[in-house]
C-alpha positions as CSV (number, residue, x, y, z in Angstrom):
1,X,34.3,-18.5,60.5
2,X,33.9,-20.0,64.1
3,X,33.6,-23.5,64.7
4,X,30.1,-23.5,65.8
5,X,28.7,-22.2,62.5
6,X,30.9,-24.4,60.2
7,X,30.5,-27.1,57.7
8,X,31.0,-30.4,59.6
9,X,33.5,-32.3,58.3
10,X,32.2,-35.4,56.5
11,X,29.3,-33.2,55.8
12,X,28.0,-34.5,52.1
13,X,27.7,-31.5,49.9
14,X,26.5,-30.6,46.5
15,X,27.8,-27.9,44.5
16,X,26.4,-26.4,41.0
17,X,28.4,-24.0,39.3
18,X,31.5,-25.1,40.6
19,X,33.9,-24.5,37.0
20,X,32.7,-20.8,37.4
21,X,34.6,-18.1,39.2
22,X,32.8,-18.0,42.6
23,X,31.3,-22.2,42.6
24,X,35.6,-22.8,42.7
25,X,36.5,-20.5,45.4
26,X,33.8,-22.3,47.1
27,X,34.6,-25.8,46.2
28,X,37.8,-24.6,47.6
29,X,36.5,-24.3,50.7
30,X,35.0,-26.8,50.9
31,X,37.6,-29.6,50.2
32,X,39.8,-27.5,52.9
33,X,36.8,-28.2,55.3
34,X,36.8,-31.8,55.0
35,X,33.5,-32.2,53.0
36,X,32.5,-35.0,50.3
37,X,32.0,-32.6,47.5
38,X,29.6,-33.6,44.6
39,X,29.3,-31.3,41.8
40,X,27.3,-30.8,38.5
41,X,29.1,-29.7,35.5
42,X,28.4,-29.5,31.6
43,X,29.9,-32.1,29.6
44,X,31.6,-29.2,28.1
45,X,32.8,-27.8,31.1
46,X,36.5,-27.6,31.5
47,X,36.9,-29.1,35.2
48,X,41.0,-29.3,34.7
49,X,41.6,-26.8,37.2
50,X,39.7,-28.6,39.9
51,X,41.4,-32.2,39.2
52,X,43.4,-32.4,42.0
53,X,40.8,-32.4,44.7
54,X,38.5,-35.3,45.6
55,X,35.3,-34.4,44.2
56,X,32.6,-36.6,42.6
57,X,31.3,-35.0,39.0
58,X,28.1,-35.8,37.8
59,X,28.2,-34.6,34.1
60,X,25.0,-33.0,32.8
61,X,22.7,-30.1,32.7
62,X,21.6,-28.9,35.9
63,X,18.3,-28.6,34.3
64,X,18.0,-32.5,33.3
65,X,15.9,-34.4,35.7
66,X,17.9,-37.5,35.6
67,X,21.2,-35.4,36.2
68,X,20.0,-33.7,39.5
69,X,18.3,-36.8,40.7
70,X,21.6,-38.5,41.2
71,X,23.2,-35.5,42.2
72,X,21.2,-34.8,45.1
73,X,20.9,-38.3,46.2
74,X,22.1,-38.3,49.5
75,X,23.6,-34.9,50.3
76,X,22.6,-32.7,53.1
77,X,23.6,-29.4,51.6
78,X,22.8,-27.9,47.8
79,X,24.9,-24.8,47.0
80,X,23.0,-23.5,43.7
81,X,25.5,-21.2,42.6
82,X,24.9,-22.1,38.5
83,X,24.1,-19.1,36.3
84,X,23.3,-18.5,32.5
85,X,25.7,-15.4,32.0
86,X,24.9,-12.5,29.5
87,X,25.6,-13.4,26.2
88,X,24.4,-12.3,22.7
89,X,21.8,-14.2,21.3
90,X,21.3,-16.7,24.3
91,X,17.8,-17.6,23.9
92,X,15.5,-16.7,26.7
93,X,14.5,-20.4,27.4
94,X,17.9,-20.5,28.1
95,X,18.3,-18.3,31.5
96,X,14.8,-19.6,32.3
97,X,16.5,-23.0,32.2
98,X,19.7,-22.6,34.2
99,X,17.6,-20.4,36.6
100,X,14.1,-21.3,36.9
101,X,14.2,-25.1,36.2
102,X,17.4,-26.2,38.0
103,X,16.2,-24.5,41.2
104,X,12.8,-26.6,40.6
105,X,14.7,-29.6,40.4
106,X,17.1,-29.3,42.8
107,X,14.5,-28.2,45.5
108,X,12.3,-31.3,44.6
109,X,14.9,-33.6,44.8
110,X,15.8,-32.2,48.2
111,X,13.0,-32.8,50.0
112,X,13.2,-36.7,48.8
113,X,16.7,-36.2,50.8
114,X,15.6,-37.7,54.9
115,X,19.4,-36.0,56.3
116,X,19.0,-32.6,54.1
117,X,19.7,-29.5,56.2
118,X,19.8,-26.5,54.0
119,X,19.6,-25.3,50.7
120,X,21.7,-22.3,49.8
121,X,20.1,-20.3,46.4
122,X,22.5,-18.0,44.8
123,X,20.6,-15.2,43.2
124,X,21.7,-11.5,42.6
125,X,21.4,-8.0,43.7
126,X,19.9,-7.6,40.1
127,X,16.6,-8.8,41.0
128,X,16.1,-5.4,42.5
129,X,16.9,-3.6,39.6
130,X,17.6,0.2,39.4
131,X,17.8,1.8,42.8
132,X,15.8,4.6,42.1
133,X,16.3,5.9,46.1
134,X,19.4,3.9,47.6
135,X,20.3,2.4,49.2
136,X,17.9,-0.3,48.6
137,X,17.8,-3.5,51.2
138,X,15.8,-6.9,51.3
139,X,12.5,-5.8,51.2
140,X,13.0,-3.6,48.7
141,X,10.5,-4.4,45.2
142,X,11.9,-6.8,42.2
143,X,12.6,-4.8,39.3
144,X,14.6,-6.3,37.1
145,X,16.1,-5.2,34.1
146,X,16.6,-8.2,31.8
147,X,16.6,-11.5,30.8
148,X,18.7,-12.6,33.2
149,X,17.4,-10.6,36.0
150,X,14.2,-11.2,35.5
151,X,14.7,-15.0,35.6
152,X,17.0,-14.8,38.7
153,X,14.1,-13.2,40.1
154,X,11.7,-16.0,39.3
155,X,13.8,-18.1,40.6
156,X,13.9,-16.8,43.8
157,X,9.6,-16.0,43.8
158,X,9.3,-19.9,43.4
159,X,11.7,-20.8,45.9
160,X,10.5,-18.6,48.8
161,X,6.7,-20.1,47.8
162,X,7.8,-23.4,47.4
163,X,10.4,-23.7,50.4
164,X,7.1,-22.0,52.8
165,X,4.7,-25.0,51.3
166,X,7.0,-28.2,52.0
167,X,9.1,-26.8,54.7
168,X,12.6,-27.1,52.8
169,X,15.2,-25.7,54.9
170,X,16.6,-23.0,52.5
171,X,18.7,-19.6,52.1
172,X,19.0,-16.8,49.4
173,X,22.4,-14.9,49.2
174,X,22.0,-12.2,47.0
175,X,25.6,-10.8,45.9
176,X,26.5,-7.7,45.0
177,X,28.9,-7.2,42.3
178,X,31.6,-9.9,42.9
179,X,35.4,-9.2,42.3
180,X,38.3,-10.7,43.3
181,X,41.6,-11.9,41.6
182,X,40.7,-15.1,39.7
183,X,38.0,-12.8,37.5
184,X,37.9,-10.5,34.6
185,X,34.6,-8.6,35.8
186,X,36.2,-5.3,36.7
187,X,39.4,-5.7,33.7
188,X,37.9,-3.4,31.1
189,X,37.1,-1.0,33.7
190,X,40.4,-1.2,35.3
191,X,42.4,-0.9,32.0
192,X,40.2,2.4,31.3
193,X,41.3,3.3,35.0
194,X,45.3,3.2,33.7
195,X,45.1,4.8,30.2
196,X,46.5,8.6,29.6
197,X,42.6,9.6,29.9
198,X,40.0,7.9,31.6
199,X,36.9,8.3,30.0
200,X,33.7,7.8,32.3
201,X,29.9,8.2,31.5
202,X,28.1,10.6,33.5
203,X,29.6,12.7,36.2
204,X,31.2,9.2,37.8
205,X,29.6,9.6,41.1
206,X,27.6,6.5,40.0
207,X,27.1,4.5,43.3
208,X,28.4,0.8,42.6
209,X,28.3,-1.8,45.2
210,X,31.0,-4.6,45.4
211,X,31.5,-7.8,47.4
212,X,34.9,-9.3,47.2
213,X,34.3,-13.0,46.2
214,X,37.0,-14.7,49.4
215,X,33.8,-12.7,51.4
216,X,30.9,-14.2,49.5
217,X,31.8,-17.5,49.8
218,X,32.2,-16.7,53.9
219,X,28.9,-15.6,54.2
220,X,27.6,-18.6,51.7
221,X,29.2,-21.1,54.2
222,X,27.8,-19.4,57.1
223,X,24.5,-19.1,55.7
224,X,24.2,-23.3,55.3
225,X,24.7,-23.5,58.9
226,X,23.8,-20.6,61.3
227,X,20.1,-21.2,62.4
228,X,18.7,-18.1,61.9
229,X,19.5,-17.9,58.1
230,X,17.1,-20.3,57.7
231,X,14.2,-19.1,55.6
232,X,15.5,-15.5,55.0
233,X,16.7,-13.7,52.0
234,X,20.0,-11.4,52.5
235,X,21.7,-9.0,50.3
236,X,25.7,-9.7,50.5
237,X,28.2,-7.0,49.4
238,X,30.5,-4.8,51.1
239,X,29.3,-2.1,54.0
240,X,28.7,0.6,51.5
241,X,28.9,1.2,47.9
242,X,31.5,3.0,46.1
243,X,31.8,5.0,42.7
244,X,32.9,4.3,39.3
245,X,35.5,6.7,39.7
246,X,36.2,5.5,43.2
247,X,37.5,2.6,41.7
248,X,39.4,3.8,38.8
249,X,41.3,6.5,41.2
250,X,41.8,3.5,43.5
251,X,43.5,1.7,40.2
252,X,45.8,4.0,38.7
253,X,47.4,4.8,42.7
254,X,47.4,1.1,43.2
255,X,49.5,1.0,39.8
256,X,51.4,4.4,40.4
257,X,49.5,5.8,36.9
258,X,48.1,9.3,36.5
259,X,44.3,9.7,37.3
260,X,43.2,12.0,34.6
261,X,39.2,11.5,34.4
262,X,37.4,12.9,31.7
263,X,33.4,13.1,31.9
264,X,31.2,12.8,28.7
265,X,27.4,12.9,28.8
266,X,25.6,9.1,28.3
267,X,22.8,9.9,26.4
268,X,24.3,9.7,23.0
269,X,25.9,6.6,24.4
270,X,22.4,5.1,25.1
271,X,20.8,5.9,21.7
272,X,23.9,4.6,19.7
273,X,24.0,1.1,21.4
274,X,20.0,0.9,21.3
275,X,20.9,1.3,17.1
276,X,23.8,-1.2,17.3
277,X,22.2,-3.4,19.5
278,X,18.6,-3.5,16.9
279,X,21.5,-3.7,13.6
280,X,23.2,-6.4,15.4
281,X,20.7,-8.7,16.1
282,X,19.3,-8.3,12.2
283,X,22.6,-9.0,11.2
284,X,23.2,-11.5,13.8
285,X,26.8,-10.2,14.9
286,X,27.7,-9.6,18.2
287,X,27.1,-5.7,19.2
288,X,30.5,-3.9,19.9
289,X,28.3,-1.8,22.4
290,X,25.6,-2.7,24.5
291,X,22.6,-0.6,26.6
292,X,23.9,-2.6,29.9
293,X,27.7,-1.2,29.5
294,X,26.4,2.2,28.9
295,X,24.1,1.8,32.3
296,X,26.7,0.5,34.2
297,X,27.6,4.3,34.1
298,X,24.5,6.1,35.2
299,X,22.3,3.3,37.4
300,X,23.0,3.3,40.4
301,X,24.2,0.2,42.7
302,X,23.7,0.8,46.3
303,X,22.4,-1.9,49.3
304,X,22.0,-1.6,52.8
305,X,23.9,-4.9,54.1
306,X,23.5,-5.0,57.6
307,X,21.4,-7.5,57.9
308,X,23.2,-10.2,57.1
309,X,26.0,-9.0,59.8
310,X,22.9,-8.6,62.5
311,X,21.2,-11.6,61.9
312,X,24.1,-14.1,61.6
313,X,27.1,-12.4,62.4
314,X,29.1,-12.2,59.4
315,X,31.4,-9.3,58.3
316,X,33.9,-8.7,55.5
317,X,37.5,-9.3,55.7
318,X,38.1,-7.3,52.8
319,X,37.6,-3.4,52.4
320,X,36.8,-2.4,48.7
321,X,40.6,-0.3,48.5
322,X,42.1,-3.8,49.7
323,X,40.4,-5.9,47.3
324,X,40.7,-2.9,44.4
325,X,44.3,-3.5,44.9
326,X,44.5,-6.6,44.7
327,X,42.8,-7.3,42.0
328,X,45.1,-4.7,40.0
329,X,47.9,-6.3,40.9
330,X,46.5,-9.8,39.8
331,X,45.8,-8.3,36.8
332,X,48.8,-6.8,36.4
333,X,50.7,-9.9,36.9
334,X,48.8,-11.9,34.7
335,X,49.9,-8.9,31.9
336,X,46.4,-7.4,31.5
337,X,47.3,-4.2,32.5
């Protein structure tokens, strides 16, 4: 990142999400550039492996007026990177908390904020659902799938609105699927990728987009500071997709395995996790199998991200074999694979 689209040193920052896998990479990056870091975490949040750097905590809910109200106070830059992740029986008021309220908050505290300059809104290529005819870009119509989606998506509606109506400076980054060493996203995947068969849903020609997390947090920086972001939504994720079993070949060479994929059809997949997923919620067990997992076989992924590299100027330092790799490795290191 050049100079002249960088966060000033000095600059007084705040950070949600910052335990989480991406909100650290980002703190990070932050600390390197000098910035007086605040961030919000959960009383329950384990913030040990952020210790050593110099950053204020406010502990509390995101959510909690109080909580955001001192967070904000002051700071010229909000990176909302917080998220409710998927779990089983997570109540609904739940996501609509971490994702609907929080942004509220945040945003109304910001405009009380005289030296604010840009708030930076984290939401996901989910809000766009299924690609029916990819690859989708910006424009393209909300049609999410879930919970979560659907209040990621809300999220985003009120911001846009809201942002318009008091002139908040603002951005939306909406990341692909994000990877990197540091993460377990991709592990079951990779770990099919290595075994004597690999076993893929569908014919494996499933389009799934990627966006290397050391590149998300670029174009999250850049997107606080370069003038033209300001206002606009953009998708972030690598310069095309790639396939399910583009990744797992890309696995097993990076780990010198065989690649022996085997195809089996998803529909029976589908109906038996609709049946586990109804038992275990009467039962109220976790499900061994889920409708998402089987989907993540069959629905495709796929964005058009140019804009974000035409408007602003970013790119990505990281192709998706480079970042496949490296993740394997990581993995394999830390004695996962």
């Amino acid at each position: 990142m050049g100079d002249e689209y960088k966060i000033p040193a000095g600059a007084r920052v705040l950070i949600t999400g910052a335990t989480g896998f991406t909100g650290s990479v980002l703190v990070r990056k932050l600390v390197l550039m000098n910035a007086e870091v605040t961030a919000i975490a959960r009383h329950s949040s384990n913030i040990s492996a952020l210790e050593k750097y110099p950053i204020k905590w406010v502990r509390g809910d995101v959510a909690d007026p109080e909580t955001v109200k001192t967070a904000v106070s002051g700071v010229e830059y909000i990176f909302h990177v917080a998220a409710a992740y998927r779990e089983a029986g997570l109540p609904d008021d739940t996501y609509r908390q971490v994702h609907v309220e929080s942004t509220r908050l945040l945003a109304e505290s910001a405009l009380n904020s005289a030296s604010f300059k840009r708030f930076v809104h984290i939401s996901t290529v989910g809000v766009h659902g299924h690609v029916d005819n990819p690859p989708a870009d910006e424009n393209s119509p909300f049609n999410p799938g879930d919970i979560y989606q659907q209040t990621k998506a809300e999220a985003e509606m009120w911001l846009h609105s809201f942002a318009a109506k008091n002139k908040l400076p603002y951005t939306v980054i909406r990341p692909a699927a994000i990877y990197g060493p540091g993460d377990k996203r991709l592990l079951k995947l990779f770990k099919m990728a290595v075994m004597p068969l690999c076993i893929i849903l569908g014919d494996g020609k499933t389009l799934y987009h990627l966006v290397h997390v050391e590149d998300l947090t670029d174009a999250i920086l850049l997107a606080a500071v370069h003038p033209l972001a300001n206002g606009e939504a953009f998708i972030c994720g690598s310069p095309s997709a790639t396939t399910i079993e583009g990744i797992c070949r890309v696995v097993a060479n990076t780990l010198n395995k065989p690649f022996r994929p085997v195809h089996l059809p998803a529909a029976p997949f589908f109906w038996l996790a609709a049946m586990v997923e109804s038992a275990s919620k009467l039962l109220k067990i976790e499900p061994f199998l889920y409708k998402r997992r089987v989907a993540f076989f069959t629905k495709d992924r796929s964005f058009n991200t140019q804009k974000i590299r035409e408007k602003i100027g970013f790119t990505n330092k990281i192709s998706d074999n480079d970042g496949i790799s490296q993740t394997a490795l990581w993995y394999k290191e830390k004695g996962w694979l």
